[in-house]
TIRO-2110 file (N, C-alpha, C; in Angstrom, 1 decimal):
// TIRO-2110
55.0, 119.8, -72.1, N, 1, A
55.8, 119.9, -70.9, CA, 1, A
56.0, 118.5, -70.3, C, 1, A
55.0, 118.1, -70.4, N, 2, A
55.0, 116.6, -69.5, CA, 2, A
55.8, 115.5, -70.2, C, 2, A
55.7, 116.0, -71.6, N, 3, A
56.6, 114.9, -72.3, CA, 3, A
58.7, 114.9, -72.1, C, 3, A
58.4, 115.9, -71.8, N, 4, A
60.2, 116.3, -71.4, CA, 4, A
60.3, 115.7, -69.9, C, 4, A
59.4, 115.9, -69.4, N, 5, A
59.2, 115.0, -67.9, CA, 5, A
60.0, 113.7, -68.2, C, 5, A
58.6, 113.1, -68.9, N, 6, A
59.0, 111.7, -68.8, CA, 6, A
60.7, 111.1, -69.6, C, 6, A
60.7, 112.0, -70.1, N, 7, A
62.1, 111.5, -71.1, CA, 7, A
63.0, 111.4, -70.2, C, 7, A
62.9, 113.0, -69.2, N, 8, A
64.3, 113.2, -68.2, CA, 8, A
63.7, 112.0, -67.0, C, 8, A
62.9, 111.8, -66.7, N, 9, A
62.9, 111.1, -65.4, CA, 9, A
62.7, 109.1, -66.2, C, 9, A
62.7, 109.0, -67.2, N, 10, A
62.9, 107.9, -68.1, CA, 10, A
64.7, 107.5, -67.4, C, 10, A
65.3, 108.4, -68.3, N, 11, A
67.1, 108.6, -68.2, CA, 11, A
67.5, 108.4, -66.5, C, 11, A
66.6, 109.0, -65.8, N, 12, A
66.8, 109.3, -64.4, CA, 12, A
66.6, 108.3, -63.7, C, 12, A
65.8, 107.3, -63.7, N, 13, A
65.4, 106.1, -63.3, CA, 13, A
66.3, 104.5, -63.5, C, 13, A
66.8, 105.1, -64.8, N, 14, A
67.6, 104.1, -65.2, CA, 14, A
68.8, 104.1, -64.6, C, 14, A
69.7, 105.5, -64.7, N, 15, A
70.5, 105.7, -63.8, CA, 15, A
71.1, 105.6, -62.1, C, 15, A
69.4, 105.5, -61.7, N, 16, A
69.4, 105.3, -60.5, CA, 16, A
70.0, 104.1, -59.7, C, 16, A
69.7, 103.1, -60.3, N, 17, A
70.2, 101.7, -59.3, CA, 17, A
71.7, 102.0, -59.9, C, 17, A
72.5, 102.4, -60.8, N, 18, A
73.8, 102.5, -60.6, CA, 18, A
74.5, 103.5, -59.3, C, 18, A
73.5, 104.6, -59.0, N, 19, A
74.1, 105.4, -58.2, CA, 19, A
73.7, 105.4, -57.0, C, 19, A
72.6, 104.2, -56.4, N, 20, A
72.5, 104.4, -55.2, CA, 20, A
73.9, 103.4, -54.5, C, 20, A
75.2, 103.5, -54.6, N, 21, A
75.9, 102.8, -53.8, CA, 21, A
76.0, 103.1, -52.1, C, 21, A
77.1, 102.6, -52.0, N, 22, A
77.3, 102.5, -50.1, CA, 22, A
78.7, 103.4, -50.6, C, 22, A
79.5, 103.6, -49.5, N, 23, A
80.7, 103.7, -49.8, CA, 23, A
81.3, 105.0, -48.8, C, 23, A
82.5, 105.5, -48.9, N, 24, A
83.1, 106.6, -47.6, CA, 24, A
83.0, 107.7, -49.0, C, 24, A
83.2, 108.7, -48.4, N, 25, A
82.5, 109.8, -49.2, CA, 25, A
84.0, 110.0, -50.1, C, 25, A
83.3, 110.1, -50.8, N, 26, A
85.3, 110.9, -52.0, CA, 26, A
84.6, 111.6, -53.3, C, 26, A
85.0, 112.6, -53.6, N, 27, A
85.0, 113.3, -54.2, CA, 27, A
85.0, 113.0, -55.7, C, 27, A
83.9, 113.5, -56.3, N, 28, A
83.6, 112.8, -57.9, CA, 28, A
84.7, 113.0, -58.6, C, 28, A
85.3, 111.6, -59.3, N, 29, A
86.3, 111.7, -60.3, CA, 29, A
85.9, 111.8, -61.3, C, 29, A
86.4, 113.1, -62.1, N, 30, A
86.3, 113.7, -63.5, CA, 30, A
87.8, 113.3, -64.6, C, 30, A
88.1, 113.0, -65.2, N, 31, A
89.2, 112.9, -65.5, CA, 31, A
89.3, 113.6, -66.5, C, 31, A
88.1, 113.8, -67.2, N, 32, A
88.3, 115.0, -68.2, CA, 32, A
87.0, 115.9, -68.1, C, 32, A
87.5, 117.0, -68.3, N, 33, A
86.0, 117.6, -68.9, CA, 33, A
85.9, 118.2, -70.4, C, 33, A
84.3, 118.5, -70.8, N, 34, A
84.1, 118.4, -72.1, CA, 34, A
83.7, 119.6, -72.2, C, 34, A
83.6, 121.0, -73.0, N, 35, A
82.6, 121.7, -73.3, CA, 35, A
81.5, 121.9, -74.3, C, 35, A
80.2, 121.8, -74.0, N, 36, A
79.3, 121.4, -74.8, CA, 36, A
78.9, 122.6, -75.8, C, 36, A
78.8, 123.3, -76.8, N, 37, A
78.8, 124.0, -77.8, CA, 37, A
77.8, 123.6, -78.8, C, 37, A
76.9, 122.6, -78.8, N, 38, A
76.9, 122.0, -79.7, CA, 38, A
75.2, 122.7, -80.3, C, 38, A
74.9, 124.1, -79.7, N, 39, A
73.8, 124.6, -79.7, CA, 39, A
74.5, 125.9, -79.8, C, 39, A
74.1, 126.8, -81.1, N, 40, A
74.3, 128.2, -80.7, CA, 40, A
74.1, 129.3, -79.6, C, 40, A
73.0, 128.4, -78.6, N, 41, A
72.7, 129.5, -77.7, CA, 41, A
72.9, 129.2, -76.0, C, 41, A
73.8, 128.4, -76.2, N, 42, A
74.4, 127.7, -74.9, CA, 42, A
75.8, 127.1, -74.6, C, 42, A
76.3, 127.3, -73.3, N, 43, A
77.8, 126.3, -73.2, CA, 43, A
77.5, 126.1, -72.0, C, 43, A
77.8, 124.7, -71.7, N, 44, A
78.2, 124.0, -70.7, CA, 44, A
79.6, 123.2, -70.6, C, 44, A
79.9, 122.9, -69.5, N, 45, A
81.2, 122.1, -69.2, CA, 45, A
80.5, 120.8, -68.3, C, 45, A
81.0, 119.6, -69.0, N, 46, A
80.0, 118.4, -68.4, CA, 46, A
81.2, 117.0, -68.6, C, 46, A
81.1, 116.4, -67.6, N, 47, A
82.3, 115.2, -67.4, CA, 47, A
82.7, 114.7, -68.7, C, 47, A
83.7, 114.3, -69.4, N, 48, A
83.4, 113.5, -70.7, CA, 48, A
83.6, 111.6, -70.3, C, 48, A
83.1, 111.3, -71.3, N, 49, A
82.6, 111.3, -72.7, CA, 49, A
81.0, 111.6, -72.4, C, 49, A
80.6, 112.6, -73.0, N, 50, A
79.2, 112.9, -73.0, CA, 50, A
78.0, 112.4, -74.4, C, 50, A
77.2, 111.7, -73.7, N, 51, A
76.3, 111.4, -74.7, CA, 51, A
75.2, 112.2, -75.4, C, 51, A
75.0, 111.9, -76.6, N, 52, A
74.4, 112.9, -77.2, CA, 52, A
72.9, 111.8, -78.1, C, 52, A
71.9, 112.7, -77.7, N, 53, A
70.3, 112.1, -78.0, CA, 53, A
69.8, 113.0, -78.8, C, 53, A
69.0, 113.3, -79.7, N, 54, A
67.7, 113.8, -80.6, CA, 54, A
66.8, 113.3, -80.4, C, 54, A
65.4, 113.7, -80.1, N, 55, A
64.3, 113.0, -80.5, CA, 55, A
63.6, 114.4, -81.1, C, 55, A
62.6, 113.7, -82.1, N, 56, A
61.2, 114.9, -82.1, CA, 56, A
60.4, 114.1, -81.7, C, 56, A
59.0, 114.7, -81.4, N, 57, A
57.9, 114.3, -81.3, CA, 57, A
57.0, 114.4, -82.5, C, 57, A
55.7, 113.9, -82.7, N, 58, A
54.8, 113.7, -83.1, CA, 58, A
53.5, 115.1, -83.5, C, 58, A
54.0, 116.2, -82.5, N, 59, A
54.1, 117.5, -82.3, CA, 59, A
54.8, 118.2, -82.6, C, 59, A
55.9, 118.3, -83.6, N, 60, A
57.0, 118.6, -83.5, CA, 60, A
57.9, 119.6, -82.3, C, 60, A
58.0, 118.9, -81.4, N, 61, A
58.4, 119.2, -79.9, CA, 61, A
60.1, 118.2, -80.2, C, 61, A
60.9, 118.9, -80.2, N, 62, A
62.6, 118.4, -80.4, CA, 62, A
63.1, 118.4, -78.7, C, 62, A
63.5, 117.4, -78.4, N, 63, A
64.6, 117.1, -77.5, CA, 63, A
65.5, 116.8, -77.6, C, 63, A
66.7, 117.4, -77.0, N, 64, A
68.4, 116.9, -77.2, CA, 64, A
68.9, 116.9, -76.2, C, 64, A
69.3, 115.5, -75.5, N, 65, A
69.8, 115.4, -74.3, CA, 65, A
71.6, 115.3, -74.3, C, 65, A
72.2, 115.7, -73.5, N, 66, A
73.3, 115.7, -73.1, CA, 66, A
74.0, 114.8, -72.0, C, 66, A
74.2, 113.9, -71.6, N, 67, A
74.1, 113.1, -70.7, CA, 67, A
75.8, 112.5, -70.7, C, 67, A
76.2, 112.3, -68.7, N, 68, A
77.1, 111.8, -68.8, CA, 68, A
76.9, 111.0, -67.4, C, 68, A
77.3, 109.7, -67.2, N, 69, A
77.0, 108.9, -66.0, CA, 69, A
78.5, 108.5, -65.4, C, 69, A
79.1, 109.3, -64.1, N, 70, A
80.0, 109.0, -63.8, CA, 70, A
80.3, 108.1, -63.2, C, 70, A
81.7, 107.7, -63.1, N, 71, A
82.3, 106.2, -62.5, CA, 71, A
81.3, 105.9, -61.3, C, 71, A
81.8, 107.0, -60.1, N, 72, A
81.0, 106.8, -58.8, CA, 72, A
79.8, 106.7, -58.8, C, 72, A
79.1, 107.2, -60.0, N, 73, A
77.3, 107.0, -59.2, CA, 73, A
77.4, 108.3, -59.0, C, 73, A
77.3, 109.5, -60.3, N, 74, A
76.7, 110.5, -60.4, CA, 74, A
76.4, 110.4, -61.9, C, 74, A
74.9, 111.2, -61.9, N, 75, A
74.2, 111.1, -63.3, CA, 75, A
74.1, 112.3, -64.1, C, 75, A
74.6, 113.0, -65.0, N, 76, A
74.5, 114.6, -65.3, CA, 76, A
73.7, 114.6, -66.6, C, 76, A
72.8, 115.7, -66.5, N, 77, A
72.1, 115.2, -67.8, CA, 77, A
71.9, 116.6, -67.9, C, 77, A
71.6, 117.3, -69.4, N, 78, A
71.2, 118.5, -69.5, CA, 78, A
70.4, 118.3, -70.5, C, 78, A
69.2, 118.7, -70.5, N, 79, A
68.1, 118.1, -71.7, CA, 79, A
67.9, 120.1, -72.4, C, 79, A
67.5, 120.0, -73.7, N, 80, A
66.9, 120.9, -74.3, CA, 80, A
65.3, 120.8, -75.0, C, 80, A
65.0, 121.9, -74.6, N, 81, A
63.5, 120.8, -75.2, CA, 81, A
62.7, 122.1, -76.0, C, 81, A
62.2, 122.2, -77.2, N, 82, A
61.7, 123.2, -78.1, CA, 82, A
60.3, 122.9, -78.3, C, 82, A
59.8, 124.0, -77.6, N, 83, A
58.3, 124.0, -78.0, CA, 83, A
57.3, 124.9, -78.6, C, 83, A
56.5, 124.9, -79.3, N, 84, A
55.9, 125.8, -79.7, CA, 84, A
55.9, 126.9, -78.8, C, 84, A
55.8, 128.5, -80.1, N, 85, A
56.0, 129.7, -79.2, CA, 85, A
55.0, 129.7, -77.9, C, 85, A
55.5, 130.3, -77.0, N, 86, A
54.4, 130.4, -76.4, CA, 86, A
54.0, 132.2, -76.5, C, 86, A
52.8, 132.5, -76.4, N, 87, A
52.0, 133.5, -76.5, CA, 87, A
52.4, 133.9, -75.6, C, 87, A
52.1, 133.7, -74.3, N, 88, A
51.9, 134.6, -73.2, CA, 88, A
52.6, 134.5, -72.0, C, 88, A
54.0, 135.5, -72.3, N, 89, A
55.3, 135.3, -71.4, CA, 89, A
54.4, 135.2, -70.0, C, 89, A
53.2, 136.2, -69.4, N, 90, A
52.5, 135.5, -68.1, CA, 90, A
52.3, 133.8, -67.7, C, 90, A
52.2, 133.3, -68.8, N, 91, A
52.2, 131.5, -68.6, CA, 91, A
53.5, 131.1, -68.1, C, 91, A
54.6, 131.6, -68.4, N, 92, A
55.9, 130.8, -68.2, CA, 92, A
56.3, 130.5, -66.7, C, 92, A
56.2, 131.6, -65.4, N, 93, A
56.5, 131.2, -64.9, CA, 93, A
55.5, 129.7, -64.1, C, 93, A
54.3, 129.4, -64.5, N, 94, A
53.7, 128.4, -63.8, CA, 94, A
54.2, 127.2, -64.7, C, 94, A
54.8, 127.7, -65.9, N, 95, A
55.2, 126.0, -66.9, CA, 95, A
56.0, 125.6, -65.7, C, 95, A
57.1, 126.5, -65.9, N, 96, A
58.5, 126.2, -64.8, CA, 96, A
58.1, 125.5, -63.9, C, 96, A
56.9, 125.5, -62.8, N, 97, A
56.6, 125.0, -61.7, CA, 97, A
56.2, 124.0, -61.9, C, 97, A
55.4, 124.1, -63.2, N, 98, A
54.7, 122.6, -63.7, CA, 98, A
55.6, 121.5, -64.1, C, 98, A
56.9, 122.1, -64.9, N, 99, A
57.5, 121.1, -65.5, CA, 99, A
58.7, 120.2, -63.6, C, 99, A
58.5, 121.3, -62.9, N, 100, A
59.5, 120.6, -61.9, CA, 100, A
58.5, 120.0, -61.2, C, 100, A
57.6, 120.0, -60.6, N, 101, A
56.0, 119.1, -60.2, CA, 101, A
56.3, 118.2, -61.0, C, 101, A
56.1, 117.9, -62.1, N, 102, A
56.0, 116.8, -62.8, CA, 102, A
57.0, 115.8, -62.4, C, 102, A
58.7, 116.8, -62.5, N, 103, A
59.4, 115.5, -62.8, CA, 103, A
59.6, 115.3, -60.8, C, 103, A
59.4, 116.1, -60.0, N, 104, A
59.5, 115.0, -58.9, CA, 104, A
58.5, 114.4, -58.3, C, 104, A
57.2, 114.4, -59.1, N, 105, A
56.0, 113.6, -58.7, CA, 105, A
56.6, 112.3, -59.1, C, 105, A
57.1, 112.3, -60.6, N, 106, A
57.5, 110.9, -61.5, CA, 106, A
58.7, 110.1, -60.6, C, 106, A
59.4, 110.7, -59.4, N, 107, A
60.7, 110.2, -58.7, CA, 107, A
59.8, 109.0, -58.2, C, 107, A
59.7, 107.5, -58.1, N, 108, A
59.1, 107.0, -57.1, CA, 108, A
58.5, 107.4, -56.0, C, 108, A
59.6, 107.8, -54.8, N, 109, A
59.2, 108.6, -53.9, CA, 109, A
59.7, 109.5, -53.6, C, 109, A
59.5, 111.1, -54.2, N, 110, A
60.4, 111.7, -54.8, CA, 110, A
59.5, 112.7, -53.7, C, 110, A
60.6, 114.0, -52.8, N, 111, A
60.3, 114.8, -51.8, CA, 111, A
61.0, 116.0, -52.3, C, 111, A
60.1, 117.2, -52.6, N, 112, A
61.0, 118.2, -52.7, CA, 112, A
61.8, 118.5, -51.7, C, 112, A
62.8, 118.7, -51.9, N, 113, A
64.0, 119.2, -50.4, CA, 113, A
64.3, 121.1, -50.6, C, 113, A
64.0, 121.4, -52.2, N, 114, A
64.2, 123.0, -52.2, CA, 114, A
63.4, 123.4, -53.1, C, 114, A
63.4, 124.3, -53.4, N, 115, A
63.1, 125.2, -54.4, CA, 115, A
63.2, 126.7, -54.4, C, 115, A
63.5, 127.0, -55.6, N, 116, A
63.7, 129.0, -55.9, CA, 116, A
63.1, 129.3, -57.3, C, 116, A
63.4, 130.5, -57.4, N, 117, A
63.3, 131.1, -58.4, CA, 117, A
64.7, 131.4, -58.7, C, 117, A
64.9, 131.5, -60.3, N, 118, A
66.1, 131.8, -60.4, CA, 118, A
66.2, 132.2, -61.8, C, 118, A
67.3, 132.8, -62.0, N, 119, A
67.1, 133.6, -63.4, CA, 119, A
68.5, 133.4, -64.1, C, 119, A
68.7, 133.3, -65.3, N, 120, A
69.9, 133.4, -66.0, CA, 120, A
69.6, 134.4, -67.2, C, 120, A
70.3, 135.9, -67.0, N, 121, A
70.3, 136.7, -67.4, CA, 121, A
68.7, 137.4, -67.5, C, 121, A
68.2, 137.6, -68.4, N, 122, A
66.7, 138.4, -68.3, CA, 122, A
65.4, 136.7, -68.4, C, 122, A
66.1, 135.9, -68.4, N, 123, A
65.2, 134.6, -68.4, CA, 123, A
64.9, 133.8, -67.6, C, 123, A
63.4, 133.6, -67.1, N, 124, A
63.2, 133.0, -65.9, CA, 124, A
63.6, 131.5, -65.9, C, 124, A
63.3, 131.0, -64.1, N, 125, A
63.9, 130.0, -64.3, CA, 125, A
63.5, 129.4, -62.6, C, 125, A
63.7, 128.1, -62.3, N, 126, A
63.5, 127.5, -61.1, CA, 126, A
64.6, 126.5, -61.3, C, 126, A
65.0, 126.7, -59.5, N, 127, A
65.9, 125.8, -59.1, CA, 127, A
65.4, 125.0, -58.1, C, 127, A
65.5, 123.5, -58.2, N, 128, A
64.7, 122.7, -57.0, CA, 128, A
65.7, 121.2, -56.9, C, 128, A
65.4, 120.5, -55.6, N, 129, A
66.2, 119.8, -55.6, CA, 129, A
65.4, 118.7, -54.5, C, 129, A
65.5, 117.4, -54.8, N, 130, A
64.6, 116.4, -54.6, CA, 130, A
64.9, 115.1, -53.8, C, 130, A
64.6, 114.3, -52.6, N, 131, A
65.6, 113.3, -52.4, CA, 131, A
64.5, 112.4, -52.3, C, 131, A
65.1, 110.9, -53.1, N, 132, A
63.9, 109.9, -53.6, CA, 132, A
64.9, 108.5, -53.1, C, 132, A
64.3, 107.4, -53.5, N, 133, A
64.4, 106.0, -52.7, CA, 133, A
65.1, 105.8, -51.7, C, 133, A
63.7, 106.2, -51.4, N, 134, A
64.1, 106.3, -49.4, CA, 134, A
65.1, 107.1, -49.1, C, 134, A
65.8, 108.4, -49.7, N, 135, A
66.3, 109.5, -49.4, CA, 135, A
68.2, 108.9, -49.9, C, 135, A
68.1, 107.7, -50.4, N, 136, A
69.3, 107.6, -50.9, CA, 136, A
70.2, 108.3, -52.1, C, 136, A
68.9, 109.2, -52.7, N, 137, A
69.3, 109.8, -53.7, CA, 137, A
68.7, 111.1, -53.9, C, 137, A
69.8, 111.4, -54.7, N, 138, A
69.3, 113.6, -54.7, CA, 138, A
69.3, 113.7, -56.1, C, 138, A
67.8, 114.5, -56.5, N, 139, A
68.1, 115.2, -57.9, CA, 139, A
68.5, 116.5, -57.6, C, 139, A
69.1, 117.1, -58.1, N, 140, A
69.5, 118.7, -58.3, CA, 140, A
69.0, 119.6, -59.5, C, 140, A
68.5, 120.2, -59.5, N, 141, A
68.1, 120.4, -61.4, CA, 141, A
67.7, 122.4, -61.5, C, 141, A
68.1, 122.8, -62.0, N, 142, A
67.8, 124.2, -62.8, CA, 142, A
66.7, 123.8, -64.3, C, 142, A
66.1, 124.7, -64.2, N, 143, A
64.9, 124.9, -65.4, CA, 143, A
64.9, 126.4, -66.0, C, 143, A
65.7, 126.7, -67.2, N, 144, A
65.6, 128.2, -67.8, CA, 144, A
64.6, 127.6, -68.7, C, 144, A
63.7, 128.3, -69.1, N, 145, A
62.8, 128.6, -70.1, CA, 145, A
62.9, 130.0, -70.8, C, 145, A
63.5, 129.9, -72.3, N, 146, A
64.3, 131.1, -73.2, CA, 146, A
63.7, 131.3, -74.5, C, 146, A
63.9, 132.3, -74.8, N, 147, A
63.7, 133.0, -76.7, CA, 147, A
62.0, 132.2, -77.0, C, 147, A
61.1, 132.5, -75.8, N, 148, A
59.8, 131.9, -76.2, CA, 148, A
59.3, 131.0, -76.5, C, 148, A
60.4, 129.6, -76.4, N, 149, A
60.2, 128.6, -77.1, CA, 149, A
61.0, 127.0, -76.6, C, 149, A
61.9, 127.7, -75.3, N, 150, A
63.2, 126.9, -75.2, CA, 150, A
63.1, 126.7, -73.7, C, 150, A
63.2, 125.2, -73.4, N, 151, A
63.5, 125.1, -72.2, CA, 151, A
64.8, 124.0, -71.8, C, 151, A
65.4, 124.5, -70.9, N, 152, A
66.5, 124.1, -70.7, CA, 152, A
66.4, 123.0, -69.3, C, 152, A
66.8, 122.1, -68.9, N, 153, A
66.7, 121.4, -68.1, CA, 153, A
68.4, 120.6, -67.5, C, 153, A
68.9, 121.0, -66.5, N, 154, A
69.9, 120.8, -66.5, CA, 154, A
70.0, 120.5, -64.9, C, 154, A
70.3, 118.8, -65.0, N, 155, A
70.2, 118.2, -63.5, CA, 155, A
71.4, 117.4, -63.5, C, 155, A
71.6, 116.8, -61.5, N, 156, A
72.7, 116.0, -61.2, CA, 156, A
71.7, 114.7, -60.2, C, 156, A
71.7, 113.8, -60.6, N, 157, A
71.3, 112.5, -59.9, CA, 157, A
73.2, 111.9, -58.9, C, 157, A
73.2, 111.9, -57.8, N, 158, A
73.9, 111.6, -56.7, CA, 158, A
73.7, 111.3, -55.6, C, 158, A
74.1, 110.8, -54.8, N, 159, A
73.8, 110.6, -53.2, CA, 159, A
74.0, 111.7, -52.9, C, 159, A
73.1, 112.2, -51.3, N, 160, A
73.1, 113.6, -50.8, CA, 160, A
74.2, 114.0, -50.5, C, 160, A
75.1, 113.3, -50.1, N, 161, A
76.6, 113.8, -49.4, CA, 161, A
77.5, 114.1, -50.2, C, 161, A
76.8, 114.2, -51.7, N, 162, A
77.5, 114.7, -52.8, CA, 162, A
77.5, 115.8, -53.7, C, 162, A
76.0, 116.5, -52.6, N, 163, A
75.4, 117.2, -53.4, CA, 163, A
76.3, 118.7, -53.6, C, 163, A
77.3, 118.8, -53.1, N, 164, A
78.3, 120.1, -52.9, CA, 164, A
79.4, 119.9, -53.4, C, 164, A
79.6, 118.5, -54.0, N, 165, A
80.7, 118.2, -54.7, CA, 165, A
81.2, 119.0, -55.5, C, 165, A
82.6, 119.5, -55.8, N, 166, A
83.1, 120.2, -56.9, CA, 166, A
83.0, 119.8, -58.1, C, 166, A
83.1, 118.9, -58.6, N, 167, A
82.6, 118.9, -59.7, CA, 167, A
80.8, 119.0, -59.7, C, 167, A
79.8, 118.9, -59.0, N, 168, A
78.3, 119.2, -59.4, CA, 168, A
78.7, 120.7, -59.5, C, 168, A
79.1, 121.5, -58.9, N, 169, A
79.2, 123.3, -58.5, CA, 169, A
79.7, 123.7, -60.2, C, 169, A
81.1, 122.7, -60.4, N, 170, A
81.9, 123.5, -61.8, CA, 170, A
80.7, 123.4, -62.4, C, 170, A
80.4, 121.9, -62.7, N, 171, A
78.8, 121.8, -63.9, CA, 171, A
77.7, 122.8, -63.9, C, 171, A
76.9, 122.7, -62.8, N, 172, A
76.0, 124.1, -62.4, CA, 172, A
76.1, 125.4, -62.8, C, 172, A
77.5, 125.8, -62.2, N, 173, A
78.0, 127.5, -62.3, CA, 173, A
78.8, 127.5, -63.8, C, 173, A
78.7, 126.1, -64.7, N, 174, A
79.4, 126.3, -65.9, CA, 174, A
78.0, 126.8, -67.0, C, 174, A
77.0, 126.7, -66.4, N, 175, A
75.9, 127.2, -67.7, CA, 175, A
75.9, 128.3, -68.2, C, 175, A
76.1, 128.9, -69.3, N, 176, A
75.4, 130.3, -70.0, CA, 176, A
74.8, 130.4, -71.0, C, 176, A
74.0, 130.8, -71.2, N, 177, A
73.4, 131.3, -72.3, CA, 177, A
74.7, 132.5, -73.1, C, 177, A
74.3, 132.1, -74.7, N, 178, A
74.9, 133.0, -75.4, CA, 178, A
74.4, 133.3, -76.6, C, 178, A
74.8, 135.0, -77.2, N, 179, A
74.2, 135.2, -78.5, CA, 179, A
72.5, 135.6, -77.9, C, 179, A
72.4, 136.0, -76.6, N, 180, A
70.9, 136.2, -76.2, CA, 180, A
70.8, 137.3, -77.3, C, 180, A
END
């Protein structure tokens, strides 16, 4: 778990000094969108050109990140991360808590601002949202954990006054699972 941490808050950090600007508020320009398919058991819709990552680990623990960093100083990243089965669906919902602890401990000075519970279809899941250097910046992020083995991590790094933007909502309300 902790290693998906570091990868997403790795990407997240880097991102950051592009997106803490100044500026009058305007609405994120999208000029195209992409839909991502590139997993049998998921679709998302995510700004284009979207970047595409693989890693394994050493464990055989596979990560595939999805990543797009928009003009204005918004960060979208949707990570997949495959881990050994786990045994005992009673452990999942504390991973969930663990893996979101983790990544807003790793924010420099990272404040949770929400958290839920949340579900996509019969699969649990947390939604939490985080404002870090010195409150200039918001993570937003959902966490499904699926088919025993799959966790889904799908966040937006932006200034707060962004956090309702229509394009973060399309991306968010664009996730499904499919083929459950």
């Amino acid at each position: 778990m902790v290693r998906g941490a570091r990868i997403l808050l790795t990407v997240l950090l880097l991102a950051a000094t592009a997106v803490a600007g100044n500026g009058a508020r305007a609405e994120i320009q999208v000029s195209a969108w992409e839909t991502i398919e590139a997993d049998p058991r998921f679709v998302i819709d995510m700004p284009a050109p979207v970047e595409r990552e693989t890693e394994i680990d050493g464990d055989g623990v596979v990560s595939t990140d999805f990543a797009h960093d928009a003009d204005i100083g918004t960060y979208f990243l949707v990570s997949v991360i495959d881990y050994p089965e786990i045994e005992d669906a009673a452990d999942v919902p504390d991973l969930l808590i663990g893996m979101e602890q983790a990544t807003i401990e790793s924010l420099d000075d990272g404040v949770r601002a929400s958290a839920a519970v949340a579900k996509i279809g019969r699969w649990p899941g947390r939604e939490f949202s985080a404002l870090f250097d010195r409150g200039r910046l918001m993570l937003q992020g959902r966490l499904y954990f699926t088919h025993g083995s799959r966790l889904y991590l799908i966040t937006v790094v932006s200034r707060p006054r962004d956090a309702n933007d229509p394009a973060i909502r399309r991306y968010f309300d664009s996730f499904r699972l499919i083929g459950n």
